[in-house]
C-alpha beads as a LAMMPS data file, in Angstrom:
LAMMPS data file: protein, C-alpha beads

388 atoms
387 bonds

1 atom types
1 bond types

-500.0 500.0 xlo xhi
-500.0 500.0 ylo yhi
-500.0 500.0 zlo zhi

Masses

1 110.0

Atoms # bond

1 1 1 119.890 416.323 -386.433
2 1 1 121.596 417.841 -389.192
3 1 1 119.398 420.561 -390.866
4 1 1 120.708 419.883 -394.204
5 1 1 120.111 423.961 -395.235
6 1 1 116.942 423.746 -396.402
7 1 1 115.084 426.412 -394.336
8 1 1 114.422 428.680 -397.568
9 1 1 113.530 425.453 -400.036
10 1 1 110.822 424.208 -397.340
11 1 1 109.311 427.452 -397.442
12 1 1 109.960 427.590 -401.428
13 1 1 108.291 423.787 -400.779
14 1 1 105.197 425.019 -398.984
15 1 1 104.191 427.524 -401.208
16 1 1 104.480 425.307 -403.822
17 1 1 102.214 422.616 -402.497
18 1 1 99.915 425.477 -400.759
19 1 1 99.192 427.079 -403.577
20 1 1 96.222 424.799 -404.994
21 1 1 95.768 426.654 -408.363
22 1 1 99.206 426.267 -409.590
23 1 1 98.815 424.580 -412.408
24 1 1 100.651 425.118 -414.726
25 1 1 103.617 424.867 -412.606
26 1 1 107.013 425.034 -414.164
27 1 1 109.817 424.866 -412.319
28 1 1 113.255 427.023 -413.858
29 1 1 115.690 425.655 -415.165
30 1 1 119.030 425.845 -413.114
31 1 1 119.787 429.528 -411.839
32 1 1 123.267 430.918 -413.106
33 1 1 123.851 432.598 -409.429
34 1 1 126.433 431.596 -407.432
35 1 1 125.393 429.735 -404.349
36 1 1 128.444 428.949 -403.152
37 1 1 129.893 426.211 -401.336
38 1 1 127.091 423.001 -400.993
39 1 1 127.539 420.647 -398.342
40 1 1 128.416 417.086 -400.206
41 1 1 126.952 413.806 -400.925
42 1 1 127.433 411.585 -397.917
43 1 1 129.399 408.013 -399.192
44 1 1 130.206 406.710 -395.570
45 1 1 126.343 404.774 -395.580
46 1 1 123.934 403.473 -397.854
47 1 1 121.986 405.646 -400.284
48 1 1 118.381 407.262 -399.620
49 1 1 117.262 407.039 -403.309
50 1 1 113.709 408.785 -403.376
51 1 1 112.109 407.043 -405.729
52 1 1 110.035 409.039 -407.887
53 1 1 110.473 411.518 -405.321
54 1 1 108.792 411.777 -401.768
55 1 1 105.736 409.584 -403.718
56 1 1 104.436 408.307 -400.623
57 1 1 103.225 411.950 -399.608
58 1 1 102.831 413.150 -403.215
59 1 1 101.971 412.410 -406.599
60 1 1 104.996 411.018 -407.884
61 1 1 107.137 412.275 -410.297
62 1 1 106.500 415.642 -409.567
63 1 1 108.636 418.979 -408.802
64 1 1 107.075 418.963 -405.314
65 1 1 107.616 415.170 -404.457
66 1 1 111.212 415.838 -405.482
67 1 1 111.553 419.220 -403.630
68 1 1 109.757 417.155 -400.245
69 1 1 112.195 414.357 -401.103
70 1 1 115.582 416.843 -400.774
71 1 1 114.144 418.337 -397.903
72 1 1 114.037 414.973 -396.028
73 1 1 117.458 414.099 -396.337
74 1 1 117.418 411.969 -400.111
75 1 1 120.911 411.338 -401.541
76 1 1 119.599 410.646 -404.802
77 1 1 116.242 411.594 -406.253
78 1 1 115.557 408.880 -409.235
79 1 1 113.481 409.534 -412.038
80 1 1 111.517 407.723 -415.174
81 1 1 112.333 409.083 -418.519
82 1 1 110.103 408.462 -421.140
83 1 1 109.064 410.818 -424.639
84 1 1 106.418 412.281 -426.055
85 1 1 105.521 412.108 -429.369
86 1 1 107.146 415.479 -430.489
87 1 1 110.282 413.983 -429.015
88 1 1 110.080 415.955 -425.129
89 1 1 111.996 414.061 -422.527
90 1 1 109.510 413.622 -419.352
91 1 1 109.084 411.885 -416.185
92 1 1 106.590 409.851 -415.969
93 1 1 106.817 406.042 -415.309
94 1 1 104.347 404.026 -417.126
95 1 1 103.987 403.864 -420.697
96 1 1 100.547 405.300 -420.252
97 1 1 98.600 407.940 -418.598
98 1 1 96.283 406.076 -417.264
99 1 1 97.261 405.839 -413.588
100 1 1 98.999 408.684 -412.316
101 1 1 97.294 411.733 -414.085
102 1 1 93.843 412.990 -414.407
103 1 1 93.485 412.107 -418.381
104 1 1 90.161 410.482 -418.114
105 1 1 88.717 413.519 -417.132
106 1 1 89.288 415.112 -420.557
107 1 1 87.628 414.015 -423.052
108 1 1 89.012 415.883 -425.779
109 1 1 91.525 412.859 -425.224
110 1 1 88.634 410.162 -425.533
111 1 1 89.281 409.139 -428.506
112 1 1 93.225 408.947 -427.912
113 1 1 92.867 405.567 -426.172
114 1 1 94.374 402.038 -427.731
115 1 1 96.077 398.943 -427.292
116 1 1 99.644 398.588 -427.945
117 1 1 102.125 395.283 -427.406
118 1 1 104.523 396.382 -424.931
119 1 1 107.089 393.607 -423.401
120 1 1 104.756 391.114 -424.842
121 1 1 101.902 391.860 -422.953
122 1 1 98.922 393.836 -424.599
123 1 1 98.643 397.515 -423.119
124 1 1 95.082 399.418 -423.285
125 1 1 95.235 403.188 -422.297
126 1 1 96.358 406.207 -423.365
127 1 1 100.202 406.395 -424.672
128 1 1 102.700 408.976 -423.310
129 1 1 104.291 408.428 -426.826
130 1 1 100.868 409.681 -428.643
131 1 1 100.387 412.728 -426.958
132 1 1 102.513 415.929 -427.766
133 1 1 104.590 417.914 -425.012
134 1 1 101.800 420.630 -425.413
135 1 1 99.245 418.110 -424.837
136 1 1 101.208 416.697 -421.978
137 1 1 101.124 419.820 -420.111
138 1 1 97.583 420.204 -419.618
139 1 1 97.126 416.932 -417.562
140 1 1 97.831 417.000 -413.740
141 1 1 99.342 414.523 -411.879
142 1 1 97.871 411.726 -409.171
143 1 1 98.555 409.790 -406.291
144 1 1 99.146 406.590 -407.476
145 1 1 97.547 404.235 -404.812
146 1 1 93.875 405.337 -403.313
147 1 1 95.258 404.392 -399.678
148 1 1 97.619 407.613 -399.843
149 1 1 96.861 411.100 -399.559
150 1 1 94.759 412.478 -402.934
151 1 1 93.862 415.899 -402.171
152 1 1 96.672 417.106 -404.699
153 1 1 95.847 415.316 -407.263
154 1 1 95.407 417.246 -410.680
155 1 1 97.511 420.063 -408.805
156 1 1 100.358 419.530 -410.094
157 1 1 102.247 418.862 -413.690
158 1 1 104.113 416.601 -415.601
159 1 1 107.921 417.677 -415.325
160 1 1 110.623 417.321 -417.557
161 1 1 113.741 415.678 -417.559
162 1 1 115.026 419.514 -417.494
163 1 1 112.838 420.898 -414.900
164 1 1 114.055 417.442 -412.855
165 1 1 117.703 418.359 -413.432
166 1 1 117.058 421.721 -412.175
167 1 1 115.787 420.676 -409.192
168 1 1 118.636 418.831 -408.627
169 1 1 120.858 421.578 -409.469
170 1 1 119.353 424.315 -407.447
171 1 1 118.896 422.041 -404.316
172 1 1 120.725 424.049 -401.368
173 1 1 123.109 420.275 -401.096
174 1 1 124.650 418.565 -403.568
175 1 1 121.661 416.144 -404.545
176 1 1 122.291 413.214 -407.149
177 1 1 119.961 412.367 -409.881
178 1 1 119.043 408.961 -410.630
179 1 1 117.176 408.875 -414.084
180 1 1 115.999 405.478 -415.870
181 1 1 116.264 404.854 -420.084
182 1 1 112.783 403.572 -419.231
183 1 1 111.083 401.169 -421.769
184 1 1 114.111 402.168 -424.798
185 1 1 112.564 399.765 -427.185
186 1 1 108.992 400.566 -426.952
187 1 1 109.926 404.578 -426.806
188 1 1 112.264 403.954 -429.983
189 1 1 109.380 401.903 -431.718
190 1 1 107.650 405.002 -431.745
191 1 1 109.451 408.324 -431.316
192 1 1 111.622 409.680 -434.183
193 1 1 113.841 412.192 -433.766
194 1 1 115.092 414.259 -436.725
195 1 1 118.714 414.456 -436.144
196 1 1 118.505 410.388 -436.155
197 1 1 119.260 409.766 -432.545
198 1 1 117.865 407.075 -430.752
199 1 1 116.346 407.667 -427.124
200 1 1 119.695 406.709 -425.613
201 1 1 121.376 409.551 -427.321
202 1 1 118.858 412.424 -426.409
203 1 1 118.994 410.960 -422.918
204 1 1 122.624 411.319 -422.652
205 1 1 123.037 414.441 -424.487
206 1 1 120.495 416.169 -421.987
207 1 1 123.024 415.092 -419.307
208 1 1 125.522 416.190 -420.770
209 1 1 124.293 419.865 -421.160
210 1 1 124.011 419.767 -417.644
211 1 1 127.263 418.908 -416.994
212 1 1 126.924 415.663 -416.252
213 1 1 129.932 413.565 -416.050
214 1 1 132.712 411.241 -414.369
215 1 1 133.082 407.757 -413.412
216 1 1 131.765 406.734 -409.898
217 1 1 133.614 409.060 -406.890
218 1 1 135.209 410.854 -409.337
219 1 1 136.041 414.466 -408.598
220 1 1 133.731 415.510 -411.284
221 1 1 130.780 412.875 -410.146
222 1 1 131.028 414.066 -406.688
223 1 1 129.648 417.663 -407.831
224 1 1 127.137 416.330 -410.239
225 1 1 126.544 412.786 -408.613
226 1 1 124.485 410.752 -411.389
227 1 1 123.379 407.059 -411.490
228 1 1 121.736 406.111 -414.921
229 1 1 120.027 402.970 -414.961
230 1 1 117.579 400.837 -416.876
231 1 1 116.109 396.830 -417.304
232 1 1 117.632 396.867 -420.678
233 1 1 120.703 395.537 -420.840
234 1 1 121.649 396.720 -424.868
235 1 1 120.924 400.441 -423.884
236 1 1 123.436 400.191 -420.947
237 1 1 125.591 399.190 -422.841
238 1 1 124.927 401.789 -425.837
239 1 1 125.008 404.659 -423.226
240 1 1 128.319 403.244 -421.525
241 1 1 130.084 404.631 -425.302
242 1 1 128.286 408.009 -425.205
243 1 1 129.509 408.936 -421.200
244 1 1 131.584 407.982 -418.096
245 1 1 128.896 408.265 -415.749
246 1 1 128.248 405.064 -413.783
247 1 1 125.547 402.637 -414.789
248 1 1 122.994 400.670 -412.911
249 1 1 121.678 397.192 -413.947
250 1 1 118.051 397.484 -412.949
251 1 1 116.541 393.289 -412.687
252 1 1 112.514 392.869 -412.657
253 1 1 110.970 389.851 -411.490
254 1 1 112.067 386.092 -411.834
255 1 1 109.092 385.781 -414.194
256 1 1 110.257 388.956 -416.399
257 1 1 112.226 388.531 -419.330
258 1 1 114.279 391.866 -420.070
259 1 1 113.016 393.733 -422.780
260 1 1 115.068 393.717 -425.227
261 1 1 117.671 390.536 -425.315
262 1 1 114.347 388.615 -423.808
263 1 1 116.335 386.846 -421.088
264 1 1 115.634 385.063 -418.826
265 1 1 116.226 385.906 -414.836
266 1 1 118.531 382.982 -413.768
267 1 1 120.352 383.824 -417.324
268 1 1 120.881 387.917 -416.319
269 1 1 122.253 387.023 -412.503
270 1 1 124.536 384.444 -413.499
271 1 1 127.989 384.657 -412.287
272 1 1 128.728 384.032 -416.218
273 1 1 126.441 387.542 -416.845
274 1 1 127.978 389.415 -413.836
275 1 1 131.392 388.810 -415.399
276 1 1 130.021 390.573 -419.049
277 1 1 127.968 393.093 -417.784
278 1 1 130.516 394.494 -415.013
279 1 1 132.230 396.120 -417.776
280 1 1 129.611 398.463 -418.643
281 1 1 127.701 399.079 -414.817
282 1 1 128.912 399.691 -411.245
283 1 1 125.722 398.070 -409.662
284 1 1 122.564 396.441 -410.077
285 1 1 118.912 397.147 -408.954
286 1 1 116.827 394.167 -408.571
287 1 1 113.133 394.229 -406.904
288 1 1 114.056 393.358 -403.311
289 1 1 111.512 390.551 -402.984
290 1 1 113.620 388.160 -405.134
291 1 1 116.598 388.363 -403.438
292 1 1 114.480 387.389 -400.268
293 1 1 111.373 385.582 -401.182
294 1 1 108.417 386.291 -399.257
295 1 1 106.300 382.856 -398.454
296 1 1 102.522 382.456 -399.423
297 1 1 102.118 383.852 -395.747
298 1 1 103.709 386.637 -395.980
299 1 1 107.113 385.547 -393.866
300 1 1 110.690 386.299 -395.289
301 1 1 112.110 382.994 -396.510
302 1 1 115.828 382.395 -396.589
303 1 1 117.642 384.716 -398.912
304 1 1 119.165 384.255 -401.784
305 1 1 123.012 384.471 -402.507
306 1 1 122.339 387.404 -405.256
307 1 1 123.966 390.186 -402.863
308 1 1 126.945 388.311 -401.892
309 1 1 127.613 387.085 -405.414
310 1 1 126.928 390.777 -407.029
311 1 1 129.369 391.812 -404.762
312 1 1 131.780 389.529 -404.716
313 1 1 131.432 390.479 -408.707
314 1 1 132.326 393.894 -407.220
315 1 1 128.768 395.148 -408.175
316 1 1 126.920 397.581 -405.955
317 1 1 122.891 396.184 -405.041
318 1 1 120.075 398.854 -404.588
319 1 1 116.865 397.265 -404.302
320 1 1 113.393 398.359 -404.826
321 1 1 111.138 399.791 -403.447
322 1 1 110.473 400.470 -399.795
323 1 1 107.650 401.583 -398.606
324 1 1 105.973 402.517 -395.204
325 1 1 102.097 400.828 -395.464
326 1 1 101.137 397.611 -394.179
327 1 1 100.131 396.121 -397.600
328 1 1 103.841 396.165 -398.569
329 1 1 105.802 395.270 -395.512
330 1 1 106.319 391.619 -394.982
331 1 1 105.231 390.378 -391.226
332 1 1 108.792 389.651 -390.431
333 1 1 109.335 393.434 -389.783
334 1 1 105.864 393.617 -387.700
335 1 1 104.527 396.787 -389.467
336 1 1 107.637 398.611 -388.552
337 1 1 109.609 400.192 -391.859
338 1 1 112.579 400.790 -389.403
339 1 1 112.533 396.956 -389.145
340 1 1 112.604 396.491 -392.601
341 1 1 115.656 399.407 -392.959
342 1 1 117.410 397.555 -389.918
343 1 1 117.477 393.871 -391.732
344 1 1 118.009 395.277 -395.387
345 1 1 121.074 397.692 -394.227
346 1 1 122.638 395.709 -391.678
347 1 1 121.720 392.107 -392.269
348 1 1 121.652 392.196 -396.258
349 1 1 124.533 394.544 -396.327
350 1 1 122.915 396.959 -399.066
351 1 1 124.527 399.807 -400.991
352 1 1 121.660 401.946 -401.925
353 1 1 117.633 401.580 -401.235
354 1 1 114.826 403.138 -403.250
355 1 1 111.794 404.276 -400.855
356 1 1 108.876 405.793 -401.631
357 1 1 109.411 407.253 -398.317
358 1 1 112.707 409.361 -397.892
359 1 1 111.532 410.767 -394.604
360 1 1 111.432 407.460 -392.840
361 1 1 114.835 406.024 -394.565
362 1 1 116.742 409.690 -393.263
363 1 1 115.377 409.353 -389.518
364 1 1 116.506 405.957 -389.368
365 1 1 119.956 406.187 -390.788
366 1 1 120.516 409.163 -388.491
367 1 1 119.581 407.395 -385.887
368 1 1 121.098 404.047 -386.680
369 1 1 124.635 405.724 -388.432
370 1 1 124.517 409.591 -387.856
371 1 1 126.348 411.985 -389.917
372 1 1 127.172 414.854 -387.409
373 1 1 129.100 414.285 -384.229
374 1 1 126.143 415.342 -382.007
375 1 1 123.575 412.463 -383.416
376 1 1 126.149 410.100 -382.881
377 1 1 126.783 411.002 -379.006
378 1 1 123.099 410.927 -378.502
379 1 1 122.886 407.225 -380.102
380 1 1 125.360 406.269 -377.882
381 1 1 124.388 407.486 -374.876
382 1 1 120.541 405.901 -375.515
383 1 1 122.775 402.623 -375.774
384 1 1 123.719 403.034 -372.342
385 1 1 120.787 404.171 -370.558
386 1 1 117.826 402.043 -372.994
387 1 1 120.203 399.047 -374.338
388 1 1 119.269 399.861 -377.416

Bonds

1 1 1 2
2 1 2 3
3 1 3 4
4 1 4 5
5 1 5 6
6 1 6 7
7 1 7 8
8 1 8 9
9 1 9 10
10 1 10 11
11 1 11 12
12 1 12 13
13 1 13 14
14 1 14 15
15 1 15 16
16 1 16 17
17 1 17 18
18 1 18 19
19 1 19 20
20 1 20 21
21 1 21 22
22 1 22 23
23 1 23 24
24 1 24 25
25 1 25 26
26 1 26 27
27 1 27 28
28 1 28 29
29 1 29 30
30 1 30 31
31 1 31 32
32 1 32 33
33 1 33 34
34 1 34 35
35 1 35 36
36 1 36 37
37 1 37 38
38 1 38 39
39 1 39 40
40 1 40 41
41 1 41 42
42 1 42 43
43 1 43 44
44 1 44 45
45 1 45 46
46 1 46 47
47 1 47 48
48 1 48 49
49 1 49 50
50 1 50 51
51 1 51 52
52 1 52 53
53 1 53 54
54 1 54 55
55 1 55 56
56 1 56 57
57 1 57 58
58 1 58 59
59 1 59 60
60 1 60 61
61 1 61 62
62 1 62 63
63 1 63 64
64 1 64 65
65 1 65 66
66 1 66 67
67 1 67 68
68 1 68 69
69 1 69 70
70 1 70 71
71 1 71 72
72 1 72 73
73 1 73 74
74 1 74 75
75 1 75 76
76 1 76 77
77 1 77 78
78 1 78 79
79 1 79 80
80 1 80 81
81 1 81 82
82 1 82 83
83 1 83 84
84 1 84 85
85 1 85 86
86 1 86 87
87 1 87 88
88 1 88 89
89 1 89 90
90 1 90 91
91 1 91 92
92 1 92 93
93 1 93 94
94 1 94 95
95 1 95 96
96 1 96 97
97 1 97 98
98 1 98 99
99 1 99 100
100 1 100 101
101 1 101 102
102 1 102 103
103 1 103 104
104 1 104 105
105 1 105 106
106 1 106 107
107 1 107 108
108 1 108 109
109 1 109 110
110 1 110 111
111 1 111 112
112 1 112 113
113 1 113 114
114 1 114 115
115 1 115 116
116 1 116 117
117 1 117 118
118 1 118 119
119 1 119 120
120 1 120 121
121 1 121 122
122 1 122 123
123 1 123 124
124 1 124 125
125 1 125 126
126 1 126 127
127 1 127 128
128 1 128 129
129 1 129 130
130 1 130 131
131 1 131 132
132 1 132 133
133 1 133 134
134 1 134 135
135 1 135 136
136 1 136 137
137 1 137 138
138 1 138 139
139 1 139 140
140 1 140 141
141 1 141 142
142 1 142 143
143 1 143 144
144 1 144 145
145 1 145 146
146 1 146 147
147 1 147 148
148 1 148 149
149 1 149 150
150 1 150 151
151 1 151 152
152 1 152 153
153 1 153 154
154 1 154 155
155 1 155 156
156 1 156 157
157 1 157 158
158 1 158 159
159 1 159 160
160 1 160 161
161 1 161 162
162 1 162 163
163 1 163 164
164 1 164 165
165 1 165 166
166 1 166 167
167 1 167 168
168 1 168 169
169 1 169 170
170 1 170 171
171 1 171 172
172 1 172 173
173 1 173 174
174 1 174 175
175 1 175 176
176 1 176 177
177 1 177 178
178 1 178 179
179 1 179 180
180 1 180 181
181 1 181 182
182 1 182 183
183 1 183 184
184 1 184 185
185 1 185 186
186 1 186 187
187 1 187 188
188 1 188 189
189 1 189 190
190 1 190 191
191 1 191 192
192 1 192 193
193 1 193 194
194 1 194 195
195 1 195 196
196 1 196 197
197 1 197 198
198 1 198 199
199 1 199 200
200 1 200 201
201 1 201 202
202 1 202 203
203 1 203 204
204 1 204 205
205 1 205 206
206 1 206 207
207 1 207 208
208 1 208 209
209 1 209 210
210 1 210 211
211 1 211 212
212 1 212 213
213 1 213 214
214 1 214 215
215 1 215 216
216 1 216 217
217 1 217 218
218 1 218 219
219 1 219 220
220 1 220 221
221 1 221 222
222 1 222 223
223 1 223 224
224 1 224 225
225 1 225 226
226 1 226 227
227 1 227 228
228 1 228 229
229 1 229 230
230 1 230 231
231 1 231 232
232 1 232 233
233 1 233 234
234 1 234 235
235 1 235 236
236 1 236 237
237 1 237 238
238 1 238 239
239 1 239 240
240 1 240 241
241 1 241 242
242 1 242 243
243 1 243 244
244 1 244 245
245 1 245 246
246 1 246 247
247 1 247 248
248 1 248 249
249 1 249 250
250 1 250 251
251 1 251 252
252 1 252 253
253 1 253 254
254 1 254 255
255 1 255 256
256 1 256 257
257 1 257 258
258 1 258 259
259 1 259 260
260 1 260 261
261 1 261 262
262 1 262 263
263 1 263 264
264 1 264 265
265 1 265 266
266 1 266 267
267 1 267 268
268 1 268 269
269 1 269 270
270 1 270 271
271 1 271 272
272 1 272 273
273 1 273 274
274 1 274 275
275 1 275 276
276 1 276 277
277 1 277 278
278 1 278 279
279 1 279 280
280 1 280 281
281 1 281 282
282 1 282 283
283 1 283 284
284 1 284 285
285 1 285 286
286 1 286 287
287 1 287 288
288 1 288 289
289 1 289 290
290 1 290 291
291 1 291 292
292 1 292 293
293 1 293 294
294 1 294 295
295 1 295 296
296 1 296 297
297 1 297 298
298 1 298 299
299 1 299 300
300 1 300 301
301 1 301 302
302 1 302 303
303 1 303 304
304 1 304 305
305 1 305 306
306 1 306 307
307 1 307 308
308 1 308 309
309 1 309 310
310 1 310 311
311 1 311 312
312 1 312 313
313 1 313 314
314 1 314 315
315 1 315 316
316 1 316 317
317 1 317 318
318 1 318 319
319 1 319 320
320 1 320 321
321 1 321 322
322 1 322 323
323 1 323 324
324 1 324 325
325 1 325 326
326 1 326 327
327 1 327 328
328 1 328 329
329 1 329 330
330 1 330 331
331 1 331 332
332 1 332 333
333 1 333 334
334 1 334 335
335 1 335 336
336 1 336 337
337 1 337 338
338 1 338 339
339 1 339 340
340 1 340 341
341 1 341 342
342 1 342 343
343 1 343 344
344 1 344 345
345 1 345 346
346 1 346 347
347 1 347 348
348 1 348 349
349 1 349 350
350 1 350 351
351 1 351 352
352 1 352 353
353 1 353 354
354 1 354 355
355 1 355 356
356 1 356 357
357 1 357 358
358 1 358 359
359 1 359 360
360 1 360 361
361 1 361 362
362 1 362 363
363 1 363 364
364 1 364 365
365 1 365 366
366 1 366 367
367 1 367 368
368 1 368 369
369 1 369 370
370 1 370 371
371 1 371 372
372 1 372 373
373 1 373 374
374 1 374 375
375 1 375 376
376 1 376 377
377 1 377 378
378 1 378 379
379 1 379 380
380 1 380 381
381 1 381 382
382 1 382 383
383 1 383 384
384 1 384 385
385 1 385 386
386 1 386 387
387 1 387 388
């Protein structure tokens, strides 16, 4: 298998995640050194978007989870930008704090907690958008679900949409970056900037420092590969005036009405909306379990015609999100994510898949559609001799 050149970032990786007083960790920003020539994003097979980095091992959102991620063989590692009250562009994915750091253990930040409307639901906890950048960095991050590892939790910080870039940037391959507008109209409610920008401006503009441009395969794209995406339609289409860079239609349940036009689901995958919003994205992301329904017993039922009429739209589909435990694979695949890879990639005919679990997506695409000359002669010989 293709090493990918990573032998100095996995030891770079494993003193990161050995060191267990690291906190604060800050990862540079991108190193002005000459590296040299990087071996490119792959575009012959679908892409291994590591959602919120390598989050199955690690607490998401995190310079290690995106460091693991690169190491296993991501294409894109995908990000959710939100801001702090002093107007610092983070990752971090929910509105609050709640879930994924270790706030409740300080409780200088007690009193911090309230209840906000958010998407029309009423949201207790503690606000990323109440809490300055300064304040931010003396939480640690968590594992998300108490079924995965949680011995680093609190270890490491909340990152930056800077620090994320950089990690992109001084990844020994050319590694895309997948960042979300995440929750524009709540962040915008709240966060003023003093130059007047919205959200959707500093968002861009941090891209753009970077270097960030190019429409999809462009020359310029292929060394800076970037996917920005978001549920809200208006700040797609806002961003689409401020930069080239391809856009991604991300679609939430069919019960979810997007945030900020309040539509409806059959409304936002109508053939009539693929025609408008085609203009402004190459692709949408929809949560994978509405383009095939899962029955009350857990079973796959037939799938929709979403894929085929997205593309047939000429719009790329990269679902959400895969992951390797039992309580999210459907019994179709009998507790097997390679199953679940096999159907989704060859059956459904996807373009892209976030996985919590970039590891697992990487071994089975090199198995299933190697890169490098040598994978592919051993796949075919196991044809012969196993059938298989």
């Amino acid at each position: 298998m293709n090493s990918l050149c990573v032998v100095p970032w996995t030891l770079l990786l494993v003193l990161i995640v050995g060191y267990a007083s690291a906190r604060p960790l800050v990862y540079p920003l991108p190193s002005k050194t000459d590296k040299g020539q990087k071996q490119q994003l792959q575009t012959s097979r679908p892409f291994n978007v590591a959602h919120r980095g390598s989050n199955g091992e690690l607490p998401e959102e995190t310079a290690p989870a995106y460091m693991r991620a690169i190491v296993e063989g991501a294409d894109f590692i995908e990000a959710d930008i939100l801001a702090t009250k002093d107007g610092v562009l983070i990752c971090h994915h929910d509105v609050i704090l709640d879930d994924t750091t270790d706030i409740k253990t300080h409780k200088d930040f007690a009193h911090r907690k309230r209840t906000i409307e958010v998407q029309g639901v009423n949201t207790t906890g503690f606000f990323v958008v109440d809490f300055t950048w300064a304040e931010i960095q003396t939480l640690g991050a968590t594992q998300r679900y108490p079924f995965r590892d949680q011995k680093y939790n609190g270890q490491f910080p909340i990152i930056t949409f800077e620090e994320y870039i950089s990690i992109a940037l001084d990844a020994p391959r050319v590694i895309g970056i997948y960042p979300e507008i995440k929750n524009p109209v709540h962040v915008n409610d709240y966060v003023k900037w003093s130059n007047g920008k919205r959200f959707e401006d500093m968002f861009v503009d941090t891209l753009k420092k970077y270097g960030y441009k190019g429409s999809y395969l462009s020359k310029e794209w292929m060394e800076q590969p970037c996917f920005i995406q978001s549920f809200a339609p208006t700040s797609l289409v806002y961003a689409s005036n401020l930069t080239d860079l391809p856009m991604v239609f991300l679609i939430d349940d069919v019960t979810v009405l997007t945030e900020d036009t309040k539509q409806t689901y059959e409304e936002i995958t109508s053939d009539e909306y693929f025609d408008y919003i085609r203009k402004y994205v190459v692709g949408i992301g929809p949560w994978k379990d509405t383009i095939v329904p899962p029955a009350a017993d857990n079973y796959l039922q037939l799938p929709t015609d979403l894929i085929a009429r997205a593309h047939a739209h000429d719009l790329q589909v990269h679902p959400y999100t895969y992951r390797n435990e039992n309580q999210f694979l459907h019994l179709d695949f009998k507790q097997d994510p390679y199953d679940e890879y096999e159907y989704w990639i060859n059956m459904m005919g996807v373009d892209g898949l976030f996985t919590d679990f970039t590891g697992s997506l990487h071994q089975y695409q090199e198995w299933a559609s190697p890169l490098d000359a040598k994978n592919s002669m051993m796949r075919k010989l196991s044809k012969i001799l196993y059938g298989h």
